[in-house]
C-alpha positions in Angstrom: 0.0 0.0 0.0 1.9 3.6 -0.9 0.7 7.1 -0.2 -0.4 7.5 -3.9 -2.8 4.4 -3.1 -4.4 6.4 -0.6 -4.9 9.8 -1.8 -7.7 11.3 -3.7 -7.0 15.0 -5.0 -6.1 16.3 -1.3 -6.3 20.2 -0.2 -3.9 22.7 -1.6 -4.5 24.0 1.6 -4.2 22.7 5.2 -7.7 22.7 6.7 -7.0 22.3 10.2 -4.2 23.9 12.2 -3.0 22.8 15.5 -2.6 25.4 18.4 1.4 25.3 18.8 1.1 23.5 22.0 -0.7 20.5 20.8 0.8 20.5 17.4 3.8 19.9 19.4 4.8 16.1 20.0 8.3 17.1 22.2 5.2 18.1 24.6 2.2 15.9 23.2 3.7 12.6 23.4 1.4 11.7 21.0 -1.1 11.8 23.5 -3.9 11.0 21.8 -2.6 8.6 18.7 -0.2 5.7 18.0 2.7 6.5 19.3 4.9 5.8 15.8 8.4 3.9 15.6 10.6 6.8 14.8 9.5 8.1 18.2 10.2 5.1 20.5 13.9 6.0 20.2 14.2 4.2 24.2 15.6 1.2 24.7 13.5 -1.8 26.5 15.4 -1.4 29.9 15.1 2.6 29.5 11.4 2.3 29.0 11.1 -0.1 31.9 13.0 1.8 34.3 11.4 4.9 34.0 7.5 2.7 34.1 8.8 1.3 37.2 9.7 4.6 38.7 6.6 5.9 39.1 5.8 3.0 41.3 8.0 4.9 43.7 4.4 5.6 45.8 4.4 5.2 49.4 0.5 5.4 49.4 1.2 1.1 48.9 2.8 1.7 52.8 -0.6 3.5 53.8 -2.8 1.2 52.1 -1.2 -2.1 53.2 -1.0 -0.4 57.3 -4.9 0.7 56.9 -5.8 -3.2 55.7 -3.5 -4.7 58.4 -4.7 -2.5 61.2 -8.3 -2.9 60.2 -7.9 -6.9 59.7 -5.0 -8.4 61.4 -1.9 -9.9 59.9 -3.2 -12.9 58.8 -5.9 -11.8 57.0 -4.5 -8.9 55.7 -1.6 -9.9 54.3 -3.5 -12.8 52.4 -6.1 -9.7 50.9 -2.9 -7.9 50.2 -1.2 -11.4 48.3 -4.6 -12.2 46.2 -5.4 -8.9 45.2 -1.7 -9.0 43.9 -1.8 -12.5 41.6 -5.2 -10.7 40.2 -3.3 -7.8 39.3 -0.8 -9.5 37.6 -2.8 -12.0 35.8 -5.6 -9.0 34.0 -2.1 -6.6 33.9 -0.2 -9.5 31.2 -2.5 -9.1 28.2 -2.8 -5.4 28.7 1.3 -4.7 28.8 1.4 -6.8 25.7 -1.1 -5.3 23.8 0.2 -1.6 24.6 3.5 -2.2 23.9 2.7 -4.1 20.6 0.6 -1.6 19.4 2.3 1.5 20.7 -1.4 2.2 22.7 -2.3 3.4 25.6 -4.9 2.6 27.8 -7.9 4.5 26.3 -7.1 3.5 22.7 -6.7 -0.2 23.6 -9.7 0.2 25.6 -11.9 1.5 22.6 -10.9 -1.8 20.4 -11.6 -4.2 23.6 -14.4 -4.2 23.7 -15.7 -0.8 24.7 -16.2 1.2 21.2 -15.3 4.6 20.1 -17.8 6.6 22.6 -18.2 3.7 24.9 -14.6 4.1 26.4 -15.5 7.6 27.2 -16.6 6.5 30.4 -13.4 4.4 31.6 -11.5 7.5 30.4 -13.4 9.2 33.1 -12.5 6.1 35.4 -8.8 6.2 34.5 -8.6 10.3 35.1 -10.4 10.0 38.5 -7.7 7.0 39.7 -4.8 9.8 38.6 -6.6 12.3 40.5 -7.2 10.7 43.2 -4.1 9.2 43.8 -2.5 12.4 43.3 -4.2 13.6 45.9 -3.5 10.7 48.3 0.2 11.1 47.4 0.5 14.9 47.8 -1.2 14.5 51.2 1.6 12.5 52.2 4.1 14.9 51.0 2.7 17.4 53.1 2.8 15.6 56.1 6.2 15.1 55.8 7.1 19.0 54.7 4.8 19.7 57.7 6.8 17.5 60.4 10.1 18.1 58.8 9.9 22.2 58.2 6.8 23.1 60.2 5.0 24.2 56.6 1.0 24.3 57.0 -0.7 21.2 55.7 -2.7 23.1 53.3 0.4 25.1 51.9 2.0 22.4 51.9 -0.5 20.9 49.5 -0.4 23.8 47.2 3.3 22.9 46.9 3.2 19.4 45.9 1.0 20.7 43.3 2.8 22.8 41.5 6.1 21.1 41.9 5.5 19.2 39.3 4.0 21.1 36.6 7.9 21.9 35.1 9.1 18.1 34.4 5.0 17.4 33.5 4.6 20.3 31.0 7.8 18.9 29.0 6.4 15.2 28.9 8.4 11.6 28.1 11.9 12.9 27.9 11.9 14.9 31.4 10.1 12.2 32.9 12.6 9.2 32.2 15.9 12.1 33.2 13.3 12.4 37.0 13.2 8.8 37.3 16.3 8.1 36.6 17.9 10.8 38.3 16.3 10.1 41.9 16.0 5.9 41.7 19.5 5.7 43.7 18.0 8.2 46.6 15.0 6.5 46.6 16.4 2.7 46.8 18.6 4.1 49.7 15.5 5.7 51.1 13.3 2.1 50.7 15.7 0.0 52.2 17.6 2.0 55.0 14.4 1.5 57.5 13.9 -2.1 57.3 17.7 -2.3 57.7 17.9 -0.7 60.7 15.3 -2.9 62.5 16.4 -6.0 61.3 19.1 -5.2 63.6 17.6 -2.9 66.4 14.1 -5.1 66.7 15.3 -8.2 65.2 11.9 -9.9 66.6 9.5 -7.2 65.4 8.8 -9.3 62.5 7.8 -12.2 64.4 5.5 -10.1 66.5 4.1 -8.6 63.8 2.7 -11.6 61.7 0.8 -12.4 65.3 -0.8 -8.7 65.3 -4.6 -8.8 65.5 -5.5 -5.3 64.4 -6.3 -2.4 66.0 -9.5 -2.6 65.7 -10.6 -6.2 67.4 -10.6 -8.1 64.4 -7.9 -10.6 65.7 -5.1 -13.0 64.9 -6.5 -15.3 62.8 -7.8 -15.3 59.3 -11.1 -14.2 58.5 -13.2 -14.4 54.8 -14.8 -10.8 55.7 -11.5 -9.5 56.7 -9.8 -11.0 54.0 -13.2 -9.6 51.0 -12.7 -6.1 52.8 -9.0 -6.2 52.3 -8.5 -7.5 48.9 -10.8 -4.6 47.8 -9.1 -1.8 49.1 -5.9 -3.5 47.7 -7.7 -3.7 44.2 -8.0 0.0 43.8 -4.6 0.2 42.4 -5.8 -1.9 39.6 -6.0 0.6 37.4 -2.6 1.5 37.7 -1.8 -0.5 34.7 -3.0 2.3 32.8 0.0 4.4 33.9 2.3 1.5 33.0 0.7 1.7 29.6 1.0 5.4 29.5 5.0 4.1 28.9 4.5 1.1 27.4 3.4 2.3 24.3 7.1 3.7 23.2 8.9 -0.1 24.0 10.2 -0.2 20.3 9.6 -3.0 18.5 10.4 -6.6 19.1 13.5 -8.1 17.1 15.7 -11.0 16.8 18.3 -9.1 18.6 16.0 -7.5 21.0 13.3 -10.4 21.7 13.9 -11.3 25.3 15.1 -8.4 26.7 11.9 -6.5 25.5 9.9 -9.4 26.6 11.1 -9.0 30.1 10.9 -5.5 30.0 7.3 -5.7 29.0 6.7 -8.2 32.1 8.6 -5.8 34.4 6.9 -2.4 33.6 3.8 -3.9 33.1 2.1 -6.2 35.3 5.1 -6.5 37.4 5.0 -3.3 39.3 2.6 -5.0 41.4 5.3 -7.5 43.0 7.2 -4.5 44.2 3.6 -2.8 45.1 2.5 -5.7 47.3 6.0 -5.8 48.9 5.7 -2.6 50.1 2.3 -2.6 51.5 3.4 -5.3 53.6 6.3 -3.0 54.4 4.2 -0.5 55.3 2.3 -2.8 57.4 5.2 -3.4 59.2 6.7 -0.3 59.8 3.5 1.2 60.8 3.2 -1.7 63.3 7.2 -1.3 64.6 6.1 2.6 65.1 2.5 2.3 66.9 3.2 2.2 70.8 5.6 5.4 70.0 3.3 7.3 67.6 -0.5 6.1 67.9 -2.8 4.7 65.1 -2.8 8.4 63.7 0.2 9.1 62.7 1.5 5.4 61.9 -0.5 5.4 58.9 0.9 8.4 57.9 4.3 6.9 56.4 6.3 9.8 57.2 6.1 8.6 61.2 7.2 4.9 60.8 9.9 6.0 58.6 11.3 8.5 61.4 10.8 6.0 63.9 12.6 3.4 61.9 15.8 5.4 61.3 16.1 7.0 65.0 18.6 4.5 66.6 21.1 4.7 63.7 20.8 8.4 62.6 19.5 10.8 65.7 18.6 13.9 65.3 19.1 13.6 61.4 16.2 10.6 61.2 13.4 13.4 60.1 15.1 15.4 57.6 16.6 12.0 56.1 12.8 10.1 56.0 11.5 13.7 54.4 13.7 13.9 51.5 12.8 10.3 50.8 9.6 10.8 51.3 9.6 13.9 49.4 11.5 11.9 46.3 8.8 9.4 45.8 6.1 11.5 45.8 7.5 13.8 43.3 8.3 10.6 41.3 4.8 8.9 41.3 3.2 12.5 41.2 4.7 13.8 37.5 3.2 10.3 36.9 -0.2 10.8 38.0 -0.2 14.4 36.4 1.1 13.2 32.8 -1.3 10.2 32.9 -4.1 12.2 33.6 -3.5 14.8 31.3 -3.6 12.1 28.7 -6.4 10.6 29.8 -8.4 14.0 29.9 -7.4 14.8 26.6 -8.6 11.5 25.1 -12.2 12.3 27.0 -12.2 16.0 25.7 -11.4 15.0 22.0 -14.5 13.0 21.6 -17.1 15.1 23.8 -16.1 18.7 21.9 -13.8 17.8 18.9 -11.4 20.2 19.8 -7.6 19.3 21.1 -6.0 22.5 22.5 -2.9 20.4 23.6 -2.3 17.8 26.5 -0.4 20.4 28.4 -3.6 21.9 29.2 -5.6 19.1 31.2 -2.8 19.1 33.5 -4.2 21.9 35.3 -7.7 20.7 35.4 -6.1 17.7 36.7 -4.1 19.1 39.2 -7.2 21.4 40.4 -9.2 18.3 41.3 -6.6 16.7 43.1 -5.7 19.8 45.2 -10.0 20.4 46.2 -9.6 16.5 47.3 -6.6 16.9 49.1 -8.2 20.3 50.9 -11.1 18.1 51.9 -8.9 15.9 53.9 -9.5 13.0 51.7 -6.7 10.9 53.3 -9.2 10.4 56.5 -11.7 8.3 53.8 -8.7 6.3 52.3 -10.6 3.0 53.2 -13.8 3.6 52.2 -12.6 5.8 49.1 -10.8 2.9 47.7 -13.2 0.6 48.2 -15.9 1.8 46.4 -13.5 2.8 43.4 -12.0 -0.8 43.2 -15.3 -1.8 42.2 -15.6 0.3 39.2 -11.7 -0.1 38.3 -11.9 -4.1 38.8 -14.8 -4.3 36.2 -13.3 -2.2 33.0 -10.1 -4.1 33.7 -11.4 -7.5 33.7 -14.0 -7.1 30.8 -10.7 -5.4 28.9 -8.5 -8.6 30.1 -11.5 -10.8 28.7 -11.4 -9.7 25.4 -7.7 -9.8 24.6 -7.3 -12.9 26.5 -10.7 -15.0 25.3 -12.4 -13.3 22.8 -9.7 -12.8 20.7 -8.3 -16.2 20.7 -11.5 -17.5 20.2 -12.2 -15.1 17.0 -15.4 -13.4 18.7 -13.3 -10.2 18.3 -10.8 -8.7 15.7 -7.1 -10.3 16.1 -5.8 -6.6 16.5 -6.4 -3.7 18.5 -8.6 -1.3 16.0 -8.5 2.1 17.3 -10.0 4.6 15.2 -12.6 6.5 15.0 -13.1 5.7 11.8 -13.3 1.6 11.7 -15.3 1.6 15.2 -19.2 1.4 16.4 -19.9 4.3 19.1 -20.7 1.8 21.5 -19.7 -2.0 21.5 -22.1 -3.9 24.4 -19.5 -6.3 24.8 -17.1 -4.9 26.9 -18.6 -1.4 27.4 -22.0 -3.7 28.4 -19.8 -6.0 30.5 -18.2 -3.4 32.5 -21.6 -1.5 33.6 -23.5 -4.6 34.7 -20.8 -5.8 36.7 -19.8 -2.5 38.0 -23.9 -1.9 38.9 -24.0 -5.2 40.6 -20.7 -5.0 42.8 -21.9 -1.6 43.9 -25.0 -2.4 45.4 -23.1 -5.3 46.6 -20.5 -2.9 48.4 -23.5 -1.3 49.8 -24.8 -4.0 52.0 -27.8 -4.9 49.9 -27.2 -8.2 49.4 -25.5 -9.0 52.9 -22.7 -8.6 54.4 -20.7 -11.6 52.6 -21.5 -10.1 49.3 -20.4 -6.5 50.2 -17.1 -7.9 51.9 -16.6 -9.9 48.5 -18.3 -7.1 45.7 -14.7 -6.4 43.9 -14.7 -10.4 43.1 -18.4 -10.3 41.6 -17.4 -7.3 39.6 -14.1 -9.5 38.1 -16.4 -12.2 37.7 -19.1 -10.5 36.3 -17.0 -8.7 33.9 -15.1 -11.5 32.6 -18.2 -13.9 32.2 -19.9 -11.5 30.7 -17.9 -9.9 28.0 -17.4 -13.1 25.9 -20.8 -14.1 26.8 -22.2 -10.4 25.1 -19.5 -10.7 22.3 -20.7 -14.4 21.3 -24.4 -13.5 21.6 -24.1 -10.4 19.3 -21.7 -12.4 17.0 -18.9 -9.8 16.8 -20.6 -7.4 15.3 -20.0 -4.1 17.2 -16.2 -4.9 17.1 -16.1 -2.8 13.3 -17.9 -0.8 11.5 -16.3 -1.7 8.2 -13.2 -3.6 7.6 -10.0 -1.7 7.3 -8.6 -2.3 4.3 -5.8 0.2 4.9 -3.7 -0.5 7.8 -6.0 -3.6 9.4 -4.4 -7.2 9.1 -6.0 -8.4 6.1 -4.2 -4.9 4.2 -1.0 -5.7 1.9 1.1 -3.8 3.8 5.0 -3.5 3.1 6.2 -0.9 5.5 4.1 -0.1 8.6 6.7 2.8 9.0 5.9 4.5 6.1 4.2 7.3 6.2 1.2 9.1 4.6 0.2 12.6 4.5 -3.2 13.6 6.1 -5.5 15.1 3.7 -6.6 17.5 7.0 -3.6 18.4 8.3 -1.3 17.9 5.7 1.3 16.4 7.9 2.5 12.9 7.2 2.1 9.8 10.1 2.9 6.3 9.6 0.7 4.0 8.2 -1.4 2.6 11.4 -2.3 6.4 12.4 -4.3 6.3 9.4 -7.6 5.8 7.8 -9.4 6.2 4.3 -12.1 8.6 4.6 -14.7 9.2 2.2 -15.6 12.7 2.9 -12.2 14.5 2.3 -11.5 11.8 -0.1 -8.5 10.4 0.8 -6.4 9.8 4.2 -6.7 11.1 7.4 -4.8 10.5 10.5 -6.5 9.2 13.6 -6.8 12.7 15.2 -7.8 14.9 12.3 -10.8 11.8 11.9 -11.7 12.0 15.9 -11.8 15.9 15.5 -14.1 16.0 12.5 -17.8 17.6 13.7 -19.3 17.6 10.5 -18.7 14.5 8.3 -21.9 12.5 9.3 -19.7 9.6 10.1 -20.3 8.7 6.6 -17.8 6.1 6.0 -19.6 4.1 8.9 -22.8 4.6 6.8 -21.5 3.4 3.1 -18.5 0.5 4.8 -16.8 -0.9 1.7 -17.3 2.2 -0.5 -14.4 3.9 -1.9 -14.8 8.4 -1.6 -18.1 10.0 -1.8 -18.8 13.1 -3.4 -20.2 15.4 -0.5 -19.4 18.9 0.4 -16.5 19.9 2.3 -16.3 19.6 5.6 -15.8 23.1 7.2 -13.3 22.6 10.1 -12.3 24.9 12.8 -9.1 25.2 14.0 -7.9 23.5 17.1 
């Protein structure tokens, strides 16, 4: 297929013009397309590394304290161990698919299952998970600035705020210099407290894993303990999406490159949750070493443990040492948050208004939400808060999972990930349908209307829910709401010699490799995927005639972006 192949008498004129901003892909990271090979200039490790940064999170020591404390060790730690192997098993498929494709979450969400309107909704989902861990994570800065410096709380959450607007604003290339930059701090940071009480409370552990909870629930293991816990450690399902948010520039697989990229792929992807569940059972444990000295209170705050850890070996100079660590991995999961969400806000925004001012922008919306959460004290809620969103998160996951893991291999879907506006039904029932039953249902589970067995276990009938019912939808609607029309350009069944070679929109007029692209009948020839998500005013015709070649019709009148 060539360029000539495509094109149809395109404008002497561009038609649509990009603000500067978002024409920009130094800033855009192609935030709302393919990401193209001549951009994923990283190597495997490179890519990895910096995806595994922004694991650097301490809210994993907060959540895995609050589950412990509410549960008891036993139970606890078994929530925190099976909502880790369900993590891992829905986050393989996903990694794969994102890296393959050079996708992320959103796009491989709209050819899962979910359609081109239908993963509106999980981009709201995916933006509230960035906001709201944002907000958990600059609350726990703040403590810290507050204990170390004596800064007000609430100043102190206007600070983590804005602190990392600079490396955000600039995108991939400042984020994997941060990353790598602070990693040795931070492993020092990780590592130093446990060290120190392995020596100084050498049988801390062993009292620990016989801690009942502070709250009565006792020693030994219990199923409601254990349904509470695993949901409140299921909340951070969703941070696959971040992973993905890197993902997407792992270059290509090759001979040469095979396993290393492989591994990488496992690493950044779905294996952030190893390290994650690690450290809530850290967290646990610090939080338990520092309890007698500090209270319930502040030993779920991280900051506390950490200062109580380090004050036999380094004095007076345990607080300013736990704030800078605690400082660095909040600034290294919080660029995260903010460049995830601005993606994922741009990606809602393109569809709802046809309009893309730039990525740049939805950082501040963003960042607003987060800092009204985190001035509402939203840490107090951290149980409850997560609970309820795990239910929501769980079910887009799964039904996602179910379709690249069953209804692909069993051809009730497309063998590829079709992503454009262009080739897609608004809405496709089958995952989109999936996720909102089983969401409904867990819901008014978590709510106690179906006992309290069923509300302590809601985030498994949303998984199960979700991934019975997306194959289940897909088989009884026979595939049909996977495509609108076959692509015939850049789809599998397409003679395609170079994916890499590019074609020039007949919108824009600037050139993008072959899978950004689609053949549209109303501007009569290609478009790129964004130019085609941006159009108000073609009709969706090519959905309406599927098969035909270009169609006389007026021209589109198109307002700049």
């Amino acid at each position: 297929m060539t360029d000539t192949a495509l094109t149809s008498t395109p404008p002497k004129e561009p038609r649509r013009s990009y603000a500067r901003l978002a024409a920009d892909e130094s800033r855009e990271d192609y935030s709302l397309r393919y990401a193209p090979h001549t951009f994923r200039r990283w190597s495997p490790g490179s890519v990895a590394g910096t995806a595994l940064g922004g694991i650097a999170y301490l809210a994993d020591f907060a959540i895995g304290a609050s589950i412990v404390f509410a549960y008891g060790f036993t139970s606890g730690a078994a929530a925190i161990l099976a909502a880790a192997v369900v993590i891992f098993l829905t986050g393989i498929p996903i990694a794969r698919a994102c890296a393959t494709y050079g996708l992320d979450m959103d796009l491989v969400t709209r050819g899962a299952g979910f359609g081109y309107f239908g993963s509106t909704l999980t981009s709201l989902i995916y933006a509230s998970f960035t906001f709201i861990f944002f907000a958990l994570e600059g609350s726990i800065m703040a403590q810290a600035m507050h204990q170390a410096f004596g800064l007000p709380v609430q100043l102190g959450y206007l600070l983590t705020t804005l602190i990392v607007i600079p490396v955000v604003f600039r995108g991939m290339g400042a984020l994997a210099k941060v990353q790598a930059w602070t990693q040795p701090v931070w492993l020092v940071g990780l590592a130093l407290p446990f060290l120190v009480l392995a020596f100084e409370a050498p049988g801390a552990w062993g009292d620990f894993t016989r801690f009942g909870g502070t709250d009565g629930a006792g020693s030994g293991f219990s199923w409601i303990g254990f349904g509470f816990g695993t949901g409140i450690a299921l909340s951070l399902i969703a941070q696959i999406g971040e992973q993905a948010d890197y993902l997407r520039f792992m270059p290509a697989e090759t001979p040469a490159n095979r396993r290393r990229r492989r591994l990488a792929v496992l690493a950044a992807g779905p294996g952030w949750v190893v390290i994650g569940a690690a450290k809530q059972l850290g967290g646990a444990f610090l939080a338990f070493a520092a309890l007698e000295a500090v209270g319930k209170t502040h030993a779920l705050e991280p900051i506390a443990p950490q200062v109580e850890a380090l004050r036999p070996w380094l004095g007076g100079l345990a607080l300013p040492a736990a704030a800078l660590f605690v400082i660095v991995s909040q600034i290294k999961i919080n660029v995260t948050n903010a460049y995830s969400g601005s993606l994922s806000w741009s990606n809602f925004f393109s569809r709802v208004t046809h309009r893309h001012p730039g990525r740049v922008w939805y950082i501040f919306l963003n960042l607003a939400i987060a800092l009204t959460l985190m001035e509402l004290d939203m840490f107090a809620m951290l149980g409850r808060l997560l609970g309820f969103y795990s239910n929501v998160g769980i079910a887009w996951i799964a039904a996602v999972a179910a379709d690249l893991v069953i209804n692909k291999r069993l051809g009730l879907s497309p063998p590829y990930i079709e992503f454009k506006r262009a080739y897609l039904y608004a809405v496709n029932p089958a995952g989109f349908g999936a996720m909102v039953i089983a969401s409904t249902v867990s819901i008014l589970a978590f709510s106690g209307l179906f006992g309290t067995y069923a509300e302590a276990f809601s985030t498994f009938i949303a998984a199960g829910l979700a991934l019975l019912l997306c194959p289940l939808i897909a088989w009884a609607t026979g595939g049909k709401y996977y495509l609108a029309r076959p692509n015939t350009v850049s789809g599998p069944d397409a003679e395609v010699a170079d994916v890499t070679a590019t074609h020039t929109c007949a919108v824009c007029e600037t050139a993008y490799e072959l899978p950004d692209i689609a053949d549209c009948p109303a501007w009569s020839g290609p478009v790129c995927s964004l130019c085609c998500s941006l159009d108000a005013t073609c009709g969706d015709v090519c959905r309406k005639t599927p098969g035909a070649g270009p169609v006389a019709l007026p021209t589109p009148s198109v307002r700049p972006v």
